[in-house]
N, C-alpha and C positions, 0 to 999 in steps of 0.2 A: 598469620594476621587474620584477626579476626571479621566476618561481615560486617560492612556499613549498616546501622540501623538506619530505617527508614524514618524520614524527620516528619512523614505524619503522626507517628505514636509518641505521645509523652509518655516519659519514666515516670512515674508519681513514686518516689523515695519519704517511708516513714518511718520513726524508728518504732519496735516491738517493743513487749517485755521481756523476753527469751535474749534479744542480742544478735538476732540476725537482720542481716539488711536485706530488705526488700525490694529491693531498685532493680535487682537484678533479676527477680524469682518471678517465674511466669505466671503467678496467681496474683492476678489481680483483687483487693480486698473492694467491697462497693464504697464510695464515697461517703454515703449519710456516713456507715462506719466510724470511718476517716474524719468527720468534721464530728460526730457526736465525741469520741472520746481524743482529740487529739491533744488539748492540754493536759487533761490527765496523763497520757502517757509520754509527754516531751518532759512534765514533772518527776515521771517517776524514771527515763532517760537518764537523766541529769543527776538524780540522788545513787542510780547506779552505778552510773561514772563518775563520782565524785573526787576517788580515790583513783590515781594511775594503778597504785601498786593493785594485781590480781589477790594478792595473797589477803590481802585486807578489803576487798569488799564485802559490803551485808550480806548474807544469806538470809533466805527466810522461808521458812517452811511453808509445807502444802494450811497447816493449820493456823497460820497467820501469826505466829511464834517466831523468835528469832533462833537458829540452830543452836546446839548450847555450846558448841566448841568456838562460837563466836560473838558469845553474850558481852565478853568483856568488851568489843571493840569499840564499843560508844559508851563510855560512862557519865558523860554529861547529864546534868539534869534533865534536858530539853529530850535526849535519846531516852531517858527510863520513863517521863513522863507520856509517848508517845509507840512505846512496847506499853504501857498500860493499859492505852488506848485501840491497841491492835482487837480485831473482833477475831473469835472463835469460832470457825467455820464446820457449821453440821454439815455432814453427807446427806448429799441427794438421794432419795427413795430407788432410783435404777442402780446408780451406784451402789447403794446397800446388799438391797434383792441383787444382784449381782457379785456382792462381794469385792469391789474394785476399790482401786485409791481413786478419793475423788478432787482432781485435779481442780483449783480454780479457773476462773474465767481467765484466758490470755488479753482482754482487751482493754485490764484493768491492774494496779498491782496488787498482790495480795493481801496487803495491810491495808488496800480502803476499804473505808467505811460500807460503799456499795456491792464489796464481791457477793455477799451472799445473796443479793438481787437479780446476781444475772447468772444464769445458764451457766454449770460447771463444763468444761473443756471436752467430756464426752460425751454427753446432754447436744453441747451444741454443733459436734461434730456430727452427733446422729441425727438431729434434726427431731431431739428428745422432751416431754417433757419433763423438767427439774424441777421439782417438789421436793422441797427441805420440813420437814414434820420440827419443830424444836419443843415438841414436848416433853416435857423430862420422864423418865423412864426408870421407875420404881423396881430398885435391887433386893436379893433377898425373895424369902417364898412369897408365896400369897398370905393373905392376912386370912383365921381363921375366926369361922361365925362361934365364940364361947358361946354366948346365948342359947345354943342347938344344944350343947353340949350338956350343961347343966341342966337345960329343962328336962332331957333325958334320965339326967342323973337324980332329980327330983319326982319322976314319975309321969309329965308329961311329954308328950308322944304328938303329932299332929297326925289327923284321921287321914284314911285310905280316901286316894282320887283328887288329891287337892280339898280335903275338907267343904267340898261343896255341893249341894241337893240338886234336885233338879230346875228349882224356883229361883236361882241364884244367876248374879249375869254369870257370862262365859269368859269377861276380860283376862280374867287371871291366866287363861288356858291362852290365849294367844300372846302370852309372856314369854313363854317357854318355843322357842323354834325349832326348828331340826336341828340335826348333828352338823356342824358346818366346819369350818378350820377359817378363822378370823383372819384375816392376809395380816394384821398389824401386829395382833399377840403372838400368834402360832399356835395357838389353844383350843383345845373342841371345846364345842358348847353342851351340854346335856343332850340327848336324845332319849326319848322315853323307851324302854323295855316291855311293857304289856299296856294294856289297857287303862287300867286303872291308875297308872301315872301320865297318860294322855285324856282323857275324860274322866268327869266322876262317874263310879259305878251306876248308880243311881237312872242318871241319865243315859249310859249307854242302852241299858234294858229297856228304856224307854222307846228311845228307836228302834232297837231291835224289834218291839213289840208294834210298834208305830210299821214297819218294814212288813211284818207278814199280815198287818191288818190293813194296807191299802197299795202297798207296791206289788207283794207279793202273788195278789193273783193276774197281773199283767207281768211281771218278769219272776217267774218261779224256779229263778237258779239257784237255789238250795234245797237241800231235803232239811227240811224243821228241825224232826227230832234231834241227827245226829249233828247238824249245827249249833243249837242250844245245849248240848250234851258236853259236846267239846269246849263251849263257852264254858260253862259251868266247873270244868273239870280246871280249867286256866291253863289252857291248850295257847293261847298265846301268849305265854313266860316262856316258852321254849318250842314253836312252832314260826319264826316268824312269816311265812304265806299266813299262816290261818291269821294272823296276828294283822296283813296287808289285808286279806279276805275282811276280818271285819272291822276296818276302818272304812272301807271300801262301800261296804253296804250301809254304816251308817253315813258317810257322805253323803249317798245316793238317798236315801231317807228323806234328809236335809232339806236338798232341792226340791224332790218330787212328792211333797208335802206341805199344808200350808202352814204357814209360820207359825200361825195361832194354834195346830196343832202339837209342835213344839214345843210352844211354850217363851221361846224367845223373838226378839227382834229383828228384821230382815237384815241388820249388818251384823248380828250376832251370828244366825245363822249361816249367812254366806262365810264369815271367816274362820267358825267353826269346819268347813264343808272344806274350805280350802287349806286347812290345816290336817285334816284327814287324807287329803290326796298330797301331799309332801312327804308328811311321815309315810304311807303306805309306798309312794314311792318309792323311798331311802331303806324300808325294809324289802323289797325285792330285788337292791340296784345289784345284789350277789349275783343274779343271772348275767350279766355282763362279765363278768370274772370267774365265775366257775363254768364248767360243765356239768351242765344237771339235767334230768330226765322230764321230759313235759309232765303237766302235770292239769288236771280241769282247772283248778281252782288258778293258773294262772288265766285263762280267756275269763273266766266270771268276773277276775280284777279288772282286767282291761274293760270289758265290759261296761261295766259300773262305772270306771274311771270315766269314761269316755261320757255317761249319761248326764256325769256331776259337771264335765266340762261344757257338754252342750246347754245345760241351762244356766249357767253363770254367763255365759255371751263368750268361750273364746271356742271356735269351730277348727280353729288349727289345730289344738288339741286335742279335740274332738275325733277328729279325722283319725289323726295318726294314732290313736287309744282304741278306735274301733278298728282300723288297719288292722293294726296287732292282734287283736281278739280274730279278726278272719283268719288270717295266719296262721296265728296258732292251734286253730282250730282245726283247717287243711291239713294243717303238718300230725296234729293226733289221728286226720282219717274222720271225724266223726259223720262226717258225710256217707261212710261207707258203712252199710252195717256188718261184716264183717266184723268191725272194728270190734265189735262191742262182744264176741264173742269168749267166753272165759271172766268176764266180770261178774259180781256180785250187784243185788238189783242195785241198790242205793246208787255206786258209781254208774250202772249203767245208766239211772234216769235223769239222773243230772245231766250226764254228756247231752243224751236225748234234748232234754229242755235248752241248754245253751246253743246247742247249733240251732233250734228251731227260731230263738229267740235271737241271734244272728240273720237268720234269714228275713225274717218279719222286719227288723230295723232296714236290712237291704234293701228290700222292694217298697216301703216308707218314704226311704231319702232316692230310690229310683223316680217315683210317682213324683212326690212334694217338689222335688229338687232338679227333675229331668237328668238323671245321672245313668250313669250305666250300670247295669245289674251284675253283680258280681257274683252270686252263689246264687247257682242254678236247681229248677228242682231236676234237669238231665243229671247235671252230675250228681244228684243222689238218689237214683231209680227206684231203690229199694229202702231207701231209709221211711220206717215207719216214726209216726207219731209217737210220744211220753205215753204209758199207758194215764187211763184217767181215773187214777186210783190217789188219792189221798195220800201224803205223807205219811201218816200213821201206820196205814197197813203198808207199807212198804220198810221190808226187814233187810241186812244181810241177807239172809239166809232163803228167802222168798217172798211171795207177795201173799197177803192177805185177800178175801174178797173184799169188797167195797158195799157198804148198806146199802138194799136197793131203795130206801126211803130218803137216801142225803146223797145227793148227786155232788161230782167232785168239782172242783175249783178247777181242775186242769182240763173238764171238759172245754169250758169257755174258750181255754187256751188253742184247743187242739180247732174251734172252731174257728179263730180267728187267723191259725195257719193254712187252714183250708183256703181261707177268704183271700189270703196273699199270692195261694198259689194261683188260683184264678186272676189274680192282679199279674202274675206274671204273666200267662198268657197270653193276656189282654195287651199291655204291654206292648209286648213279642208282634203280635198283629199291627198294631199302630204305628212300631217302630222298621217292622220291614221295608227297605229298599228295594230300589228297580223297576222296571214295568213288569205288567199283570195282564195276565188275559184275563178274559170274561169266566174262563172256568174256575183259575183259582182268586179272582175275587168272590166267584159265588161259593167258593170251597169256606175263605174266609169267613164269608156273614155266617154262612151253617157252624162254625166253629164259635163267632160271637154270641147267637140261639144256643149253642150246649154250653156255654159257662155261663150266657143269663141262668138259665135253666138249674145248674149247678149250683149256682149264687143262692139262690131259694132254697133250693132245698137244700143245704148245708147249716143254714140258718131255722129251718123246720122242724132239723133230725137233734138238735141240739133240747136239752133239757128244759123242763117250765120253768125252771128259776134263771133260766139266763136271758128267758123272751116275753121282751119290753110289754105290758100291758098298757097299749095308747087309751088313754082318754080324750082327745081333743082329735077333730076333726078339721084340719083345713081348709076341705074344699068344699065342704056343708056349709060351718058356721066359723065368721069370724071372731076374733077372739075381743077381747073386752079394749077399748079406748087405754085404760091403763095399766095393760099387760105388762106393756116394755118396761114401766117404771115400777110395777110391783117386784117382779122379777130380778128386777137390777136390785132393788131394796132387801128384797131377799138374799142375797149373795151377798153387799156388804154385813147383812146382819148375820150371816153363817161365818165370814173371815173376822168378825169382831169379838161375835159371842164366844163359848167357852166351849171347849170342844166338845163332839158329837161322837159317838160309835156310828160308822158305817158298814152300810152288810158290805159284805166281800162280792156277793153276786151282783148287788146291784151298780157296783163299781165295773163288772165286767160289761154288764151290759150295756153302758153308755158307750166300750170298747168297741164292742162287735157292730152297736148299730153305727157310727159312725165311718169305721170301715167298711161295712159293708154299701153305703150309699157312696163311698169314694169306688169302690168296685164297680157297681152298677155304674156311676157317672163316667170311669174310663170303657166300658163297654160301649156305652152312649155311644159318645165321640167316637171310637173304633166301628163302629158301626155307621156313622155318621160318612167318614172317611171313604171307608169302602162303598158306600154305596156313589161318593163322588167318582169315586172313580171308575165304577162302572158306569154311570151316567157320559162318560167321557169317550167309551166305546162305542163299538156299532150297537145295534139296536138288538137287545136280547129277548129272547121271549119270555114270559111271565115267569111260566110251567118250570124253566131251567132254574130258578130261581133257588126254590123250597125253602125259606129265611122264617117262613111261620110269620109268629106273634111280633117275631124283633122285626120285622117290615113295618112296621104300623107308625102311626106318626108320634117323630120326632117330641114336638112340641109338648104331647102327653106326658113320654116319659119325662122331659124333662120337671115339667110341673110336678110330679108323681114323688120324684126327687126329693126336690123342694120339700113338699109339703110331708112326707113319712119321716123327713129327718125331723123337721121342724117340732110335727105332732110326738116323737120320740124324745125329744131331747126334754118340750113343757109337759110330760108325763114324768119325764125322772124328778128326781127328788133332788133339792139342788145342791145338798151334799156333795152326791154322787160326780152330778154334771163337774164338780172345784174339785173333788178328788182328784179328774182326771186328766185335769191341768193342761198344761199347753198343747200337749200332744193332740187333746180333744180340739180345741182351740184351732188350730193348723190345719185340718183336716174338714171342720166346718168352712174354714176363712178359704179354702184350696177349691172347696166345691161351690160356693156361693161366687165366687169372682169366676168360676169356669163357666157354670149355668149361665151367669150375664154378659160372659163374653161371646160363647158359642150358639146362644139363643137366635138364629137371624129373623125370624117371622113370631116373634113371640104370641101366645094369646092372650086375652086380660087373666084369665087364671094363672098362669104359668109369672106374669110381671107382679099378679100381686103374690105369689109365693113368696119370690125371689126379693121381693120389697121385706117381707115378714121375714125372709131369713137372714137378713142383711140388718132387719133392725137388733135381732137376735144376736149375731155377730157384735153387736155393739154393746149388748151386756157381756157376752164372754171375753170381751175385751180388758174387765175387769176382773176376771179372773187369772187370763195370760199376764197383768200387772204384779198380782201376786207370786209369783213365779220368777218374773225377769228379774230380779236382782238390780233394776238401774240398767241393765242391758238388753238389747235385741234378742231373741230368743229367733234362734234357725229355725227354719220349718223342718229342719230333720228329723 
């Protein structure tokens, strides 16, 4: 005998389409359910029990068909006009991609009109969604283009690169996307093999040549000759790193140039820039699937990539682009110079210049961004600087001397890593933890006095063409009522007019001075600091002191600041100053809002500096537009 049911729970008994009863079965179905479909299914009840006899009921298949061992059993007119009516039920997209039978809905029968509307049986078991595609799906090969065919067979050919000049838009080239596998066809799509079937030739030389006349002497991770060697030779038909390498650098070209020197329009350019970093992608993704032996020319990619990322606005990939160039830099050792032992110069100076050019970004996005410093110069004691010799004379085989009448490009270089290692220092001081005694904050300021000191003269010992000849004086004479608006006049008529040759030197120089006044301004404040907290102690005597010149007042140097950037920047040529693009840009905007934050007793010299740099900021401002893409540009 079974247990009494308890007479608070009603049975709710309904019939299915399957033929089982439910009255008894412990799953409860929800009511909407139950009242949405329950005439439909006491209808289709009823049609299935029509018939006592078993042997003569309908069947009807998953496809909305009637079985065929059971076609004859309704001949009436009413029955064949009503199989005529039955719909044809396409598989669900899971079901497909799966492979399975796709069972209809149980909450309907399968000859209504609504099954294909709702959720197939495994769909809604999984809690899936059912997407029935009913496009019809074209049998037989692909259809061939004759037209290709015969032009060929007639003598016509279409030109190398897309048949396109440099003067031409670039829409056609963002037709063509990577190699992908279409989830619907199952089909690759084309992916280019060299160069010249992803850009026209034409225009790649362009950049390339655009690349070593304004990028090049701020990131000099190529040796020229044997770059341009290998281009030439069509090293990327059957290299493809060099093939990633120079899509890579002309990416980075792209961004870190303005548009007007290109040649095309800021949406041109960005989706060109972004079609370079796909493809180059897709030609390295082998490192994930093979084992292969590091190699330079993978950190120059990442590199690059990372630069192209950070001025289009996304910093996520930004990060993890330059991540990987750290990495894989660590993991070849180039920090260590042993490393470098047994190479031939070329490889050697490259290694040289990309870890230098690593570090330099490091201690950039440490400063701008308050981040932590990752590549230290402790861990590379002994790694010397790139020598400062010229691509040219630098062979396989050895080095050439260098003209003592053309000083090299790489000097700049090596003086602006000097200026960062000082930035690290400095740094290091400001960022030290814990209490201090009176001796080693006076240890400190004496260490602040030897990197001012070093700051200068690193900037002294550097060559005449890299040191800025100021014209305009500050803190003499002010400058003309309308400065700020010729200036700014100026800079739109350099991004509208028609390109310019810029010297390469004078591009550095806007580098170095700019940097160097972000040096001097973290000394400041480091200095500033320390001396707070010695003020915080007992009472020290003078004599203990020994700080020299960096004792003296704050407020000077600050205004000093101010006004040597200021007088440097309306001395360059404004070329130079848009050359140098946002990076320059970041680095004024970093020191002008520090000056008027950390100023607490300002003098009227020092507020009207900081006014004039501030107004100045407001035309560079129109220059970091050219650059942003529509997007925020990181101060990295």
């Amino acid at each position: 005998m079974g247990a009494p049911t308890s007479p608070t729970v009603a049975a709710h008994s309904y019939p299915r389409a399957d033929g089982i009863d439910t009255e008894h079965s412990p799953r409860r179905r929800p009511s909407t359910l139950v009242t949405g479909y329950q005439d439909i299914a006491n209808t289709f009840h009823t049609a299935w029990s029509d018939d006592a006899s078993p042997g003569k009921a309908r069947r009807i298949s998953t496809g909305g068909q009637e079985s065929p061992e059971h076609a004859g059993d309704d001949d009436d007119e009413e029955g064949r006009k009503r199989r005529r009516m039955v719909p044809s039920l396409t598989s669900c997209e899971a079901c497909r991609r799966g492979k399975r039978r796709c069972e209809p809905s149980p909450l309907v029968p399968p000859d209504h009109r609504d099954v294909g509307k709702l959720p197939c049986a495994r769909c809604r078991r999984f809690a899936l969604d059912c997407v029935r595609i009913t496009a019809a799906r074209r049998k037989g090969p692909a259809p061939v283009d004759l037209s290709a065919i015969s032009d060929r067979q007639h003598g016509f050919q279409a030109p190398t690169g897309l048949g396109l000049d440099t003067g031409t838009a670039l829409a056609p080239i963002m037709a063509t996307e990577p190699e992908t596998l279409s989830p619907r066809s199952g089909r690759m799509s084309a992916s280019p093999a060299s160069l010249d079937q992803m850009l026209p030739l034409p225009f790649v030389d362009k950049m390339i040549g655009l690349f070593f006349d304004y990028v090049y002497p701020l990131t000099p991770c190529l040796h020229r000759p044997s770059f341009l060697a290998d281009l030439a030779a069509q090293r990327d038909r059957r290299d493809p790193v060099f093939f990633a390498l120079a899509l890579a650098v002309v990416g980075s070209t792209l961004v870190q140039v303005p548009h007007m020197l290109v040649g095309k329009t800021k949406a041109e350019v960005e989706a060109v820039a972004r079609r370079c970093v796909h493809v180059e992608r897709e030609k390295v993704a082998f490192l994930w699937a093979e084992s292969v032996p590091m190699r330079a020319e993978f950190v120059v990619i990442c590199y690059l990539e990372g630069i192209v990322h950070l001025l289009l606005g996304n910093n996520t990939a930004h990060v993890m682009a330059t991540a990987q160039a750290n990495q894989c830099a660590l993991a070849m050792r180039l920090n260590e110079e042993s490393s470098y032992d047994g190479l031939d110069p070329i490889e050697c100076e490259v290694r040289r210049r990309i870890y230098w050019l690593l570090y330099q970004a490091d201690k950039s996005t440490a400063c701008l961004r308050s981040r932590t410093m990752l590549l230290r110069a402790a861990d590379a004691p002994e790694l010397v600087f790139p020598s400062a010799i010229d691509d040219e004379h630098i062979t396989a085989l050895g080095y050439l001397p260098q003209p003592a009448d053309r000083p090299s490009v790489l000097s700049g270089f090596n003086v602006v890593a000097t200026l960062f290692q000082i930035l690290e220092a400095a740094l290091d001081l400001q960022r030290r933890r814990g209490p201090r005694d009176a001796q080693a904050i006076c240890d400190g300021l004496r260490e602040v006095e030897r990197l001012r000191v070093w700051c200068w003269q690193c900037t002294e010992a550097a060559p005449a063409a890299l040191r800025i000849q100021t014209s305009y004086n500050s803190k003499v004479n002010s400058p003309g009522l309308d400065w700020n608006d010729k200036f700014h006049q100026g800079v739109k008529d350099f991004f509208a007019g028609p390109a310019e040759q810029v010297n390469s030197f004078l591009v550095m120089q806007g580098n170095i001075l700019v940097t160097q006044q972000v040096v001097r301004l973290v000394l400041l404040e480091t200095h500033e600091a320390l001396t707070q907290q010695l003020a915080g102690l007992e009472l020290v005597p003078a004599e203990t002191l020994g700080v020299g010149a960096a004792g003296g007042g704050a407020d000077d140097m600050a205004e000093d600041i101010a006004c040597v950037l200021l007088d440097g920047l309306k001395s360059m040529p404004i070329e130079c100053v848009a050359i140098n693009g946002p990076s320059l840009v970041q680095k004024v905007r970093f020191i002008a809002i520090r000056l008027m934050e950390g100023s607490t007793s300002p003098t009227p010299q020092a507020i009207r500096a900081q006014n004039l740099l501030l107004q100045f900021l407001s035309v560079l401002a129109v220059i970091e537009g050219m650059y942003s893409f529509g997007k925020e540009v990181s101060a990295e």
